[in-house]
C-alpha positions in Angstrom: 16.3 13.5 -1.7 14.2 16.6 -1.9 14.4 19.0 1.2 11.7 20.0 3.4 13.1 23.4 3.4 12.5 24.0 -0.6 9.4 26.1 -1.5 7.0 23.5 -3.4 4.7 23.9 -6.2 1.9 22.5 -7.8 -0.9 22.1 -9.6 -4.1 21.3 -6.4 -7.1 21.1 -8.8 -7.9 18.3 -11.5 -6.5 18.7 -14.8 -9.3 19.6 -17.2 -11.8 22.5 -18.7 -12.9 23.8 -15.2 -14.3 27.7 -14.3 -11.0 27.5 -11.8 -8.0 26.3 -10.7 -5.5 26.5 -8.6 -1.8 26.1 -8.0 -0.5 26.2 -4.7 2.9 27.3 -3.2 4.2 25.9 0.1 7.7 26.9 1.8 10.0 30.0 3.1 9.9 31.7 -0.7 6.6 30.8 -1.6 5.8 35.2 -1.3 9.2 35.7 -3.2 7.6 33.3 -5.8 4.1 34.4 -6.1 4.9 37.9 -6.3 7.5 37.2 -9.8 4.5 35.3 -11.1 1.4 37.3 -9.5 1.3 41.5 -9.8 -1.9 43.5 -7.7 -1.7 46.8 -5.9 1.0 45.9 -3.0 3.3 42.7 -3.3 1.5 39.8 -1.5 4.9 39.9 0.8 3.8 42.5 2.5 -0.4 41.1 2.8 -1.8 40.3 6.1 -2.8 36.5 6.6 -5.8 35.0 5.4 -6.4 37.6 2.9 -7.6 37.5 -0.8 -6.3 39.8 -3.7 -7.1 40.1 -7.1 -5.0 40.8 -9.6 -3.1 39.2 -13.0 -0.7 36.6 -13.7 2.1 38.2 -15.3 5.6 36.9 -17.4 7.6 39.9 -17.2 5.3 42.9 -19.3 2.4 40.4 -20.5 -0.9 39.7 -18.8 -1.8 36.0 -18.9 -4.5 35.8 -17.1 -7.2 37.4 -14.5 -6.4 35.7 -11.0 -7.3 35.8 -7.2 -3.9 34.8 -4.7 -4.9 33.6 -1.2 -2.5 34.4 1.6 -1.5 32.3 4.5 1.1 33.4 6.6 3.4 31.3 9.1 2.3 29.1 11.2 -1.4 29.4 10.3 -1.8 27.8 7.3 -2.7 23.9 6.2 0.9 23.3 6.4 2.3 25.4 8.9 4.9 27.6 6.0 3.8 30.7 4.1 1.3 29.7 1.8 -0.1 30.9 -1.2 -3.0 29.7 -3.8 -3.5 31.5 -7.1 -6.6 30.6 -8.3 -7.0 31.5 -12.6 -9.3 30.0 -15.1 -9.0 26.4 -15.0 -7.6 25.7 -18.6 -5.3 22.5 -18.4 -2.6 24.3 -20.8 -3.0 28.0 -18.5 -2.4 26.1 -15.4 0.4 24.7 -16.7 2.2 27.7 -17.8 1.5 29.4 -14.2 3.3 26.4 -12.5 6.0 26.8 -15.2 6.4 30.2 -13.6 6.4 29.0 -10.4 9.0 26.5 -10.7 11.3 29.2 -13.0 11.4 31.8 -10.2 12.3 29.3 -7.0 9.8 26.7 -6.5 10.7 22.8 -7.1 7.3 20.7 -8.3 6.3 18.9 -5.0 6.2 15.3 -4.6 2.7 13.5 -4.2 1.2 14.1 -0.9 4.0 16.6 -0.4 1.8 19.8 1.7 0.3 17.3 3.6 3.4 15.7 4.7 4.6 18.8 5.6 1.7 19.5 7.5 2.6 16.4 9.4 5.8 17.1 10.3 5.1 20.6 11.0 2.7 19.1 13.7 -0.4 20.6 11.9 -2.7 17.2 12.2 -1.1 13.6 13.3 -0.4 10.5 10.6 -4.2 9.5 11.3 -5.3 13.2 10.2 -3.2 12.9 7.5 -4.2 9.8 6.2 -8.1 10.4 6.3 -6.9 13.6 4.0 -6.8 10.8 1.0 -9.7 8.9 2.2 -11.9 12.1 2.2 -10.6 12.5 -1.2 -11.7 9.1 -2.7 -15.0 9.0 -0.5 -17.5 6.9 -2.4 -20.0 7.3 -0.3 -21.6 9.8 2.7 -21.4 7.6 5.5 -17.6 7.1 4.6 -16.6 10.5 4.1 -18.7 11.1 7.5 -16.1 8.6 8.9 -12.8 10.0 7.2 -14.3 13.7 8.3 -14.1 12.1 11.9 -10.9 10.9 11.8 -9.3 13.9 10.2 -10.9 16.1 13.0 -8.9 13.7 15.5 -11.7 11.4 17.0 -9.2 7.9 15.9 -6.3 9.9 17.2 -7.7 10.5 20.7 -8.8 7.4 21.2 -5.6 5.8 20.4 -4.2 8.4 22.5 -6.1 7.3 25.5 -5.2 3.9 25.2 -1.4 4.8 24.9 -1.7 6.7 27.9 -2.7 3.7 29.7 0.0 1.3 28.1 2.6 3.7 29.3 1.6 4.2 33.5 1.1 0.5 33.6 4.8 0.1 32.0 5.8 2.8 34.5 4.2 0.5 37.6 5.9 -2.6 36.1 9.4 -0.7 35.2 9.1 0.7 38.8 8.6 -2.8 40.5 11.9 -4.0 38.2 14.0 -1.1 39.4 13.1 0.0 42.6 12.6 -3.7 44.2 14.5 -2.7 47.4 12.2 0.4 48.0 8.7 0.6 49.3 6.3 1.0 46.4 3.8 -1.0 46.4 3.7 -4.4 44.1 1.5 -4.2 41.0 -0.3 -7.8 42.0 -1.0 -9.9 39.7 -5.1 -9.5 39.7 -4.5 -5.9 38.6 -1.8 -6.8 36.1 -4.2 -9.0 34.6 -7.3 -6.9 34.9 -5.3 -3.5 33.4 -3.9 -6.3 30.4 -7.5 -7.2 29.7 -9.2 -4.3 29.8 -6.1 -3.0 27.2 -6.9 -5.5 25.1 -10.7 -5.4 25.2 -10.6 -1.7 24.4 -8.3 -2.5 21.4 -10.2 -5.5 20.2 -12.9 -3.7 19.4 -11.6 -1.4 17.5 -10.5 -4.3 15.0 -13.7 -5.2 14.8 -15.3 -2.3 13.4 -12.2 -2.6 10.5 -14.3 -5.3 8.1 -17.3 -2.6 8.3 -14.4 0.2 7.3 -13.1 -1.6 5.0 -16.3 -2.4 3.2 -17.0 1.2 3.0 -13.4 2.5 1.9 -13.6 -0.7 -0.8 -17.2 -1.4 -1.8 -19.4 -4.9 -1.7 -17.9 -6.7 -4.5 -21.2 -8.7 -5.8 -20.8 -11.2 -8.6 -24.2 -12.1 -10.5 -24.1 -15.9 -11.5 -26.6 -18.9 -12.6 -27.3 -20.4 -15.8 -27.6 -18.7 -19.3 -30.9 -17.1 -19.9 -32.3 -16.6 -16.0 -31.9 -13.0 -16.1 -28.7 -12.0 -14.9 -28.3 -9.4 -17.4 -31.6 -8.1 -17.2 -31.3 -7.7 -13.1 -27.8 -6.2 -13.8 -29.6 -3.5 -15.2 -32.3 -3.1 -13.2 -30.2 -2.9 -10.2 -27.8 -0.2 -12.4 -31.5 1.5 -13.2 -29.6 1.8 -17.3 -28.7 -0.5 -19.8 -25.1 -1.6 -19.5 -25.1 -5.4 -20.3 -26.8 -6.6 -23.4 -30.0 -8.4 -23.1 -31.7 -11.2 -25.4 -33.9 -13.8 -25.6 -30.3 -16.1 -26.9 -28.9 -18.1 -23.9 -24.7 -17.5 -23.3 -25.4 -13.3 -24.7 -22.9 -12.4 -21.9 -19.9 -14.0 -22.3 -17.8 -11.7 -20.6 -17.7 -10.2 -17.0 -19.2 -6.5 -17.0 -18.1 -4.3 -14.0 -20.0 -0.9 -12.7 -20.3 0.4 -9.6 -22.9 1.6 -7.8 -24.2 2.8 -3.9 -27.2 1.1 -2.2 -28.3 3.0 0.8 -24.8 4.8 1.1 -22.5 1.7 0.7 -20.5 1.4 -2.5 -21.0 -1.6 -4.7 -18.6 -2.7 -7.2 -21.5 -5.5 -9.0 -19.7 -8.0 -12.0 -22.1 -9.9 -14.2 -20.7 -12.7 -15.4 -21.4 -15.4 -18.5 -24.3 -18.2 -17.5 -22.3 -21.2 -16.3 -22.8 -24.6 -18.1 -21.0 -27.3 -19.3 -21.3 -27.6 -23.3 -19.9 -24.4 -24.4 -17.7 -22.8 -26.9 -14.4 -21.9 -26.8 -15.3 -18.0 -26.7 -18.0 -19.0 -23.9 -15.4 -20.9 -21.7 -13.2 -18.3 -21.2 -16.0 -16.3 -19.6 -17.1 -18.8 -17.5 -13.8 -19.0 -16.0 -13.6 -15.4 -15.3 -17.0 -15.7 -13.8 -15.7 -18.6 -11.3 -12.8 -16.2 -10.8 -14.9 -13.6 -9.9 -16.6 -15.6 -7.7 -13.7 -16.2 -5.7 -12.7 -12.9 -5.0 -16.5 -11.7 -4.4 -17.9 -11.0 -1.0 -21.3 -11.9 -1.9 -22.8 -13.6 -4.5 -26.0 -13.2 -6.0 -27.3 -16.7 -8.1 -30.0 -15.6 -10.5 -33.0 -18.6 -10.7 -35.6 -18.9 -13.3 -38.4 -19.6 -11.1 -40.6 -19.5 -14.2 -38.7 -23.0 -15.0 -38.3 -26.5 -13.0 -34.9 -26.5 -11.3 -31.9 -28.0 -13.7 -28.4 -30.0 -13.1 -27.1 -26.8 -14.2 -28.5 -24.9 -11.5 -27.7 -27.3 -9.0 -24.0 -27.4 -10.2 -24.3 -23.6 -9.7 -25.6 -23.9 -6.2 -22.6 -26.3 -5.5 -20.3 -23.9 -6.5 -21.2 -21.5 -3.8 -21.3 -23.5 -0.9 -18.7 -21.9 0.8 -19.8 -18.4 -0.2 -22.0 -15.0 0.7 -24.9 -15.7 -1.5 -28.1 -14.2 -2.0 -30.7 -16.3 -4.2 -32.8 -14.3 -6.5 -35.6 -15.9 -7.8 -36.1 -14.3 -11.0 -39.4 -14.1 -13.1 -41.8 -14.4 -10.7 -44.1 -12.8 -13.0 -44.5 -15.5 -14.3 -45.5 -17.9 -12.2 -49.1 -17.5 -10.6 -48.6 -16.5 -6.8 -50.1 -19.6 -5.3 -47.2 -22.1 -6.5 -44.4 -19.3 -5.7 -43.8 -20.9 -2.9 -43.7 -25.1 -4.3 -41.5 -23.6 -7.0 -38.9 -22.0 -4.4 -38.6 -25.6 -2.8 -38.4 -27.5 -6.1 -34.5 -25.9 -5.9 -33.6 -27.7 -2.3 -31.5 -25.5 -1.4 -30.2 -26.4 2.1 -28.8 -22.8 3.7 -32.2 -21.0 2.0 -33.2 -18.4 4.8 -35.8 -15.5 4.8 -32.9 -13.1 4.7 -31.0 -14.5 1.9 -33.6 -14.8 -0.7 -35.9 -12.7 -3.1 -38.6 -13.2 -5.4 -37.7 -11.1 -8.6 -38.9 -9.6 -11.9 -36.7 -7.5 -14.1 -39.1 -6.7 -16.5 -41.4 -5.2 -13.8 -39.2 -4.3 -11.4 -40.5 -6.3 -8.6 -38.1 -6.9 -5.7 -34.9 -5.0 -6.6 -35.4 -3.2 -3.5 -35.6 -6.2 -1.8 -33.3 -7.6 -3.3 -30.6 -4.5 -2.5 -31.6 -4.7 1.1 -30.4 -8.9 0.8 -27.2 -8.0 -0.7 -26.2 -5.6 2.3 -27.2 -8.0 5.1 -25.7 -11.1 4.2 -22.3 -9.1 3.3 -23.0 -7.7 6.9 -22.6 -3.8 5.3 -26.5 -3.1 6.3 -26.2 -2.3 9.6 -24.0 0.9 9.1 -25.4 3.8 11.2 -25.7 7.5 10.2 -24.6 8.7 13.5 -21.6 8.3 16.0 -20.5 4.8 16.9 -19.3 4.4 20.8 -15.7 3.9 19.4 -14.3 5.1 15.9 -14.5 3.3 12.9 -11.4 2.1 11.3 -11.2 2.7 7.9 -7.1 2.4 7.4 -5.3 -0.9 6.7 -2.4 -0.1 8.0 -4.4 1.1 11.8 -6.1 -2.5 11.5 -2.8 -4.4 11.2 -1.1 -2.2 13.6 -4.1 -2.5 16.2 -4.2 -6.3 15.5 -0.5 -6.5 16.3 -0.9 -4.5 19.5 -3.8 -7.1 20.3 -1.2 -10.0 20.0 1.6 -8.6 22.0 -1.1 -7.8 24.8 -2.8 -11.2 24.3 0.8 -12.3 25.0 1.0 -10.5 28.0 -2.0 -11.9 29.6 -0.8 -15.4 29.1 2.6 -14.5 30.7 0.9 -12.9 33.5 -1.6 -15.4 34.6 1.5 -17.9 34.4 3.3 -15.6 36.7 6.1 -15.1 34.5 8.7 -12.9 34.9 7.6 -9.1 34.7 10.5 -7.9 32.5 8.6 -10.4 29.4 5.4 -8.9 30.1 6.9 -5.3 30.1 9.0 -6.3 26.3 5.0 -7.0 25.1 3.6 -3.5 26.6 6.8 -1.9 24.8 5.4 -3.8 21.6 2.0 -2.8 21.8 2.9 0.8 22.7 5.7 1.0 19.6 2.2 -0.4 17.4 0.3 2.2 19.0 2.6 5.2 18.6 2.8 4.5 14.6 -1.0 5.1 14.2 -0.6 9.1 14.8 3.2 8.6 13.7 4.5 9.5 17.3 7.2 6.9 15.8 7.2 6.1 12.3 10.4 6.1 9.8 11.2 8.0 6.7 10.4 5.0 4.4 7.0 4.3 5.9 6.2 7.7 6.0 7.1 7.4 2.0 5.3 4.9 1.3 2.1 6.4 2.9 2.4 9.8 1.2 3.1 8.5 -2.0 -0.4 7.0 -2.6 -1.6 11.2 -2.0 -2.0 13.1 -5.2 0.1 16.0 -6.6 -1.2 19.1 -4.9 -2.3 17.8 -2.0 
């Protein structure tokens, strides 16, 4: 295993033609190493701390390149060792040859995630901090990259703290009743017990609930577009993608695989699938999309069922609509242009659709354009992902799976706890469940956490980061 007193190296910018990029150094010889591999007017060794210098990247008498080395000095840098960044033109074969350098004269190529790990265990941000690193990374969207900002800044991590702080004086009072019995301190009765149990679990309950929200956001909406060949789909696809990915013709079954693009509708990713027109008689080459297309349906969180309202309803749109009884769905009535605007409405109920609401359907024309808006607005209230709000919530969002599970076994210990205490059970069971809730608690920020978890969480980082 790698040591965490090595002096790292890597690459921290995306491999590529770029203006820049940068290779950073992390660890006790990362100035012993960036002065072999970097030459200005003084050796960087002797630089004050958050300091730039320019000068050239250098194997032994030859120039290789024109470069700028930022200085951080111990313990004030991002992860708490000397730290240096050299920052030359950002040719995927240039950078390369630096890091070569770097790893000849004393550096080992970190491991993914590496300077942030250290930064962790150097006490530089908490697990939490260090987790929303990755999400601001792979932010999709503003709003979500609002919430990882937050939670790298420590707003998750305080609030966790404050509930942990709670969990631990009430295991004090109950530990105190247990071993003190003899003495006079006063009883914790069992109204408060119950009252501080509930109020633990309230506060962490709804947390969980704001996780399918996170999740949505770290993930995207996935949307699946389904009905019966020639209603659209395609067409809507497109319009909703505002470009031309899926083919379009006037030929029923064109699409006959599923097509895949994402896209953001008022700040909330959307991974949207359009999928073959579902019917009975098909080819062989035709059936195997439609059963992708039911597959995607399975896995969707909302389904949008294209309808030619231009058309009487059909068994195969009814054998659509059974399919998604049990689903997210969102009925776009498609070609309402034409259809005169005085039978619209006779046309909609021709379909008898029994969970039709005025939230969950849209009248629709792809040529024109009519009701995409609409019809985006539809698809991020029924997956519930429309209500996201630009500012602040009361209590932090959580965006991690691992902080929902965690929190949702904290939820059941305490849950247990109440049970046990309204039952007037012994104390020392109710005190096992606080222990539980507080060990859930305390691997959030990582105040407990083991070397394999902590593996496992900053393996998913990138190189360089």
């Amino acid at each position: 295993m790698n040591s965490i007193n090595d002096t790292i190296a890597a690459i921290a910018t995306p491999l590529g033609k770029g203006g820049l990029g940068v290779i950073r150094l992390s660890g006790p010889k990362a100035f012993f190493v960036a002065d072999k591999t970097f030459r200005c007017t003084s050796p960087l060794s002797r630089a004050c701390s958050h300091t730039i210098h320019h000068g050239h990247i250098v194997k032994g008498k030859h120039k290789i390149d024109d470069a700028l080395a930022s200085v951080f000095k111990a313990p004030r840098s991002y992860t708490g060792e000397n730290v240096v960044e050299i920052s030359c033109h950002g040719s995927t074969l240039l950078l390369k040859r630096v890091l070569d350098l770097c790893l000849s004269t004393g550096a080992r190529l970190a491991d993914p995630g590496e300077f942030t790990k250290r930064a962790f265990l150097n006490n530089k941000m908490d697990l939490a901090q260090a987790e929303a690193v990755v999400d601001l990374i792979a932010a999709q969207s503003d709003t979500f990259r609002r919430l990882a900002m937050e939670q790298r800044q420590g707003r998750l991590s305080a609030h966790i703290e404050k509930l942990r702080k709670q969990v631990v004086e009430l295991l004090a009072q109950l530990e105190a009743n247990l071993d003190f019995v003899e003495d006079e301190i006063p009883a914790l009765s069992q109204k408060n017990l119950l009252k501080n149990l509930r109020s633990l679990e309230q506060q962490i309950h709804r947390l969980i609930q704001t996780a399918p929200q996170g999740r949505l956001l770290r993930e995207g909406i996935r949307g699946v577009m389904v009905g019966k060949p020639n209603t659209g789909k395609s067409s809507l696809f497109n319009a909703l993608l505002n470009h031309d990915r899926a083919i379009v013709t006037e030929v029923p079954g064109t699409t006959r695989d599923t097509l895949e693009e994402r896209i953001v509708i008022n700040d909330v990713p959307v991974i949207l699938t359009d999928t073959a027109g579902l019917r009975s008689h098909t080819c062989r080459v035709e059936s195997e999309g439609i059963a992708r297309a039911q597959r995607a349906i399975d896995t969707a969180d909302i389904a949008i069922m294209v309808l030619d309202i231009s058309q009487p309803p059909s068994q195969e749109d009814r054998e659509v609509i059974k399919l998604l009884k049990n689903a997210k769905v969102v009925f776009a009535f498609n070609k309402q242009d034409l259809v005169p605007k005085n039978k619209l409405l006779g046309r909609i109920k021709e379909f008898q659709i029994p969970c039709l609401s005025k939230s969950n359907h849209v009248l629709t024309s792809a040529v024109s354009g009519q009701g995409i808006n609409p019809l985006e607005k539809a698809i991020l209230i029924q997956s519930r992902a429309g209500c996201f709000s630009k500012e602040s919530a009361p209590v932090p969002t959580v965006i991690n799976v691992r902080h929902e599970s965690l929190l949702k076994e904290a939820s059941q210990s305490l849950q247990k706890g109440i049970k046990e205490a309204g039952a007037s059970c012994n104390e020392e069971c109710i005190t096992l469940d606080l222990r539980k809730a507080l060990d859930n608690l305390n691997q959030i920020t990582g105040k407990e956490i083991n070397d394999e978890i902590l593996h496992a969480i900053f393996s998913r980082f990138c190189v360089g980061k």
